[in-house]
TIMIVO-610478 format. One line per 5 residues: number of its first residue (from 0); for each residue x, y, z of N, C-alpha, C, O. Coordinates in nm, 3 decimals. Layout:
NUM = X,Y,Z,X,Y,Z,X,Y,Z,X,Y,Z | ... $
***
This chain:
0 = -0.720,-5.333,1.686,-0.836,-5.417,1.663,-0.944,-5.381,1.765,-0.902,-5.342,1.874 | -1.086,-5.389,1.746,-1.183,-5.333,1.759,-1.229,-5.441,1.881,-1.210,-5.557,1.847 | -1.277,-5.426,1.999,-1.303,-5.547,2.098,-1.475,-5.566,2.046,-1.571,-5.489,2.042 | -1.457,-5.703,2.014,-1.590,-5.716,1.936,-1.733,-5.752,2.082,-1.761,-5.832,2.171 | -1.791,-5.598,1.998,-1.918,-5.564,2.112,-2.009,-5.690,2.125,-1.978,-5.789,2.060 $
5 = -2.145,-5.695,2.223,-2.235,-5.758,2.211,-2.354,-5.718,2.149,-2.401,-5.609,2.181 | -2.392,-5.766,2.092,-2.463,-5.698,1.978,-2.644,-5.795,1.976,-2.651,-5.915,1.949 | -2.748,-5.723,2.005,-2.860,-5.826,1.950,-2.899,-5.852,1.806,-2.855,-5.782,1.715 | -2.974,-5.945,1.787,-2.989,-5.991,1.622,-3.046,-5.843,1.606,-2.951,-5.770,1.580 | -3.144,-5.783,1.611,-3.212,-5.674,1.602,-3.096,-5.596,1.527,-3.108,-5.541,1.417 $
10 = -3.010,-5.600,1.585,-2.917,-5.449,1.541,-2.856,-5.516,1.418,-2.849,-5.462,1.308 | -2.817,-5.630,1.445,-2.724,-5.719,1.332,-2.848,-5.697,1.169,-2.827,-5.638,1.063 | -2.920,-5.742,1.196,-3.018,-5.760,1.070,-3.066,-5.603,1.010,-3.078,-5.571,0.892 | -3.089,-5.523,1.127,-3.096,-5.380,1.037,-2.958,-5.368,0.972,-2.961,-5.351,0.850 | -2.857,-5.372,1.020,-2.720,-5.339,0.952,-2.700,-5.412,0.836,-2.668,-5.361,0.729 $
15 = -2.718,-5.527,0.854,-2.701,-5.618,0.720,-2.801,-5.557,0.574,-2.771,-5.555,0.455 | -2.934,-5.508,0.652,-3.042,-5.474,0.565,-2.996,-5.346,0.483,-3.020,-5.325,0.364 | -2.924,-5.261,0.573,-2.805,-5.166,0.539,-2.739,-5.149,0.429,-2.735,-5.050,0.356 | -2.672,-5.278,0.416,-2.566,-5.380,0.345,-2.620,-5.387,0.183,-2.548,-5.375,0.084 | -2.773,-5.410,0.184,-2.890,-5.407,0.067,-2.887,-5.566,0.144,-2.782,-5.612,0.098 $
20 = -2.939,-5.662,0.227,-2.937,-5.837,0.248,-3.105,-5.780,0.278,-3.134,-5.671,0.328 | -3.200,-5.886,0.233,-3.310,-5.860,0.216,-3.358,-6.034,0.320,-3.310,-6.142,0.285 | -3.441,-6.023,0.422,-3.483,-6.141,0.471,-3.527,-6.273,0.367,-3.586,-6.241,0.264 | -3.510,-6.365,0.382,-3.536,-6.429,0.295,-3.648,-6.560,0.326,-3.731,-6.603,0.246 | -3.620,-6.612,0.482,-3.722,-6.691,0.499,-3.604,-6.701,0.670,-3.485,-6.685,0.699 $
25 = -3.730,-6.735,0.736,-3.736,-6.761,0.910,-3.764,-6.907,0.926,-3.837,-6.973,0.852 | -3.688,-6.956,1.044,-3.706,-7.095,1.038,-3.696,-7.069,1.199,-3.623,-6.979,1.241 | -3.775,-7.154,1.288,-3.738,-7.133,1.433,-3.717,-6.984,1.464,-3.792,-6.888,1.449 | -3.575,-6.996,1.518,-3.520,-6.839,1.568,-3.401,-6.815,1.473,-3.307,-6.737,1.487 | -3.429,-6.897,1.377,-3.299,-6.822,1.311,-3.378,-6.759,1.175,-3.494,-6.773,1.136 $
30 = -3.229,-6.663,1.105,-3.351,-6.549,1.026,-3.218,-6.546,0.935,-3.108,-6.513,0.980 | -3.254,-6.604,0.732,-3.181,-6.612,0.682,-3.203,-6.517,0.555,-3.297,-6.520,0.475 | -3.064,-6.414,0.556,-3.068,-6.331,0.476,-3.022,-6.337,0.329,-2.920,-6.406,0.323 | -3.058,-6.293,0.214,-2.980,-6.284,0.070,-2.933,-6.147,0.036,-2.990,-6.045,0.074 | -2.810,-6.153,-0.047,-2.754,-6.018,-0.099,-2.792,-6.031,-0.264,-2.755,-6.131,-0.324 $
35 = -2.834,-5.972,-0.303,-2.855,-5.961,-0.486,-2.739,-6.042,-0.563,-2.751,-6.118,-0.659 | -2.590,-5.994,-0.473,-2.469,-6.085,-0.562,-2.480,-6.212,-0.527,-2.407,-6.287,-0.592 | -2.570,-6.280,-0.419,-2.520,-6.398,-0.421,-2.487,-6.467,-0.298,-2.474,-6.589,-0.282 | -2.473,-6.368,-0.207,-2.406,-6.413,-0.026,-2.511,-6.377,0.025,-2.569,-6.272,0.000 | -2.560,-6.497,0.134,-2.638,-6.583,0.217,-2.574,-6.562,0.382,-2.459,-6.588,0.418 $
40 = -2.678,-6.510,0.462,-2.633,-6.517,0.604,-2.713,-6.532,0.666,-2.807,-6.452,0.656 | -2.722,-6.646,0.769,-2.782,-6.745,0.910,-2.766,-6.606,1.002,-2.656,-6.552,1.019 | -2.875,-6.562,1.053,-2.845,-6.490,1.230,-2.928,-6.543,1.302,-3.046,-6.565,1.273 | -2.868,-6.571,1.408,-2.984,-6.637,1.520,-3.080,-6.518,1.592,-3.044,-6.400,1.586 | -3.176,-6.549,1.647,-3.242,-6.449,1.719,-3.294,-6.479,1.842,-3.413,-6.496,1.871 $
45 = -3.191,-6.485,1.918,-3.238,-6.527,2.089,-3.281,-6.459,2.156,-3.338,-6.369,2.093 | -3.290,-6.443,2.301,-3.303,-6.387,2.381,-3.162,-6.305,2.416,-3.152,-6.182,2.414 | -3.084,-6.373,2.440,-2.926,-6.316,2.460,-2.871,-6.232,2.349,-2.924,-6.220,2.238 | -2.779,-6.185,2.382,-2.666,-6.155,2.256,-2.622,-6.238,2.224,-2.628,-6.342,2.289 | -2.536,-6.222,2.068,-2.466,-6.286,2.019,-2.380,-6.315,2.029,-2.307,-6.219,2.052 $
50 = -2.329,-6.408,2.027,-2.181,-6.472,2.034,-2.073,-6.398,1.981,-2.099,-6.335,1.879 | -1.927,-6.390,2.036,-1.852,-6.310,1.970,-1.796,-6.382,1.819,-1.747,-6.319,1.725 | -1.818,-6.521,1.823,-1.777,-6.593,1.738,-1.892,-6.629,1.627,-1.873,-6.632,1.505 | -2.010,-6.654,1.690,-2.142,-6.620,1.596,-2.124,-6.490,1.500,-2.134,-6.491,1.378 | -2.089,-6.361,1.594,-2.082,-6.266,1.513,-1.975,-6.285,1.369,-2.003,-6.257,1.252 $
55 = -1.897,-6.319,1.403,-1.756,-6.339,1.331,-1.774,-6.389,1.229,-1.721,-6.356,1.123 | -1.849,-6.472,1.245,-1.904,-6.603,1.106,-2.006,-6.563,1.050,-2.049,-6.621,0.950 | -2.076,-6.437,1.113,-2.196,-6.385,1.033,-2.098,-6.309,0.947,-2.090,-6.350,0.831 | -2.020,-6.204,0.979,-1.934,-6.136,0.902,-1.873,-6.166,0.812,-1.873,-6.096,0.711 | -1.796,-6.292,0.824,-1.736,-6.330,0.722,-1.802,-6.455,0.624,-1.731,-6.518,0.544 $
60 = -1.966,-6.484,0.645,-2.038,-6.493,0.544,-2.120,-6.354,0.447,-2.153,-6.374,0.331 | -2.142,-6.226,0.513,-2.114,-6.151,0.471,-2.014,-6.071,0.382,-2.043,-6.018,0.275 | -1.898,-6.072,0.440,-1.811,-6.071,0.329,-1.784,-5.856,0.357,-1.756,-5.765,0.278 | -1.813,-5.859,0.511,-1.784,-5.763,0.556,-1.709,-5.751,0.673,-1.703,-5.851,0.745 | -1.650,-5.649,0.706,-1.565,-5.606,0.843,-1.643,-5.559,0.967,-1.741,-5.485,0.957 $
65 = -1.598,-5.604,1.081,-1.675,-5.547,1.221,-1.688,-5.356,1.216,-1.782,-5.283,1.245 | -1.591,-5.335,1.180,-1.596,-5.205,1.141,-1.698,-5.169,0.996,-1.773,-5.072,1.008 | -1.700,-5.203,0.935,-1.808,-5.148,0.823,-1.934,-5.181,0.912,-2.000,-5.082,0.942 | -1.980,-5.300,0.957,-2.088,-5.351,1.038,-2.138,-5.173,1.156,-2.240,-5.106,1.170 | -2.037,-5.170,1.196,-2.048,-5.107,1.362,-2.117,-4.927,1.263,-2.215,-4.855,1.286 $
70 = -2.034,-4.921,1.186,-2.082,-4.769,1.120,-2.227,-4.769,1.102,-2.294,-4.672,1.136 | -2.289,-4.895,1.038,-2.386,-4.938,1.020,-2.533,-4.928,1.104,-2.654,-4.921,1.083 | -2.412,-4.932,1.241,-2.543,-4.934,1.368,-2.626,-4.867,1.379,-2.706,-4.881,1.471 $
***
């Protein structure tokens, strides 16, 4: 298992965009994406990195692996 990196939204949202997830609308600092099939993903956009567990839950509203993500980068 892969030690899950720190990652900024920056990198997360190109990868997702990757994915085909197209921005969908910004609220505050968070930035919510759509996929054509149907799956919806919240990323925050702080100053910091992301959480290892933020990440986790972005992923698996995605409906992807840290590894498909990381190729992505």
């Amino acid at each position: 298992m892969i030690k899950t990196p720190q990652l900024k939204a920056e990198k997360v949202i190109s990868a997702l965009r990757r994915f085909g997830f197209e921005i969908i609308r910004t609220r505050g600092s968070h930035i919510r994406l759509s996929h054509p099939d149907g799956r919806k993903v919240t990323v925050p956009k702080h100053k910091h990195p992301i959480f290892a567990g933020t990440l986790h839950s972005i992923l698996r509203q995605a409906e992807i692996s840290l590894e498909e993500l990381l190729e992505k980068i």
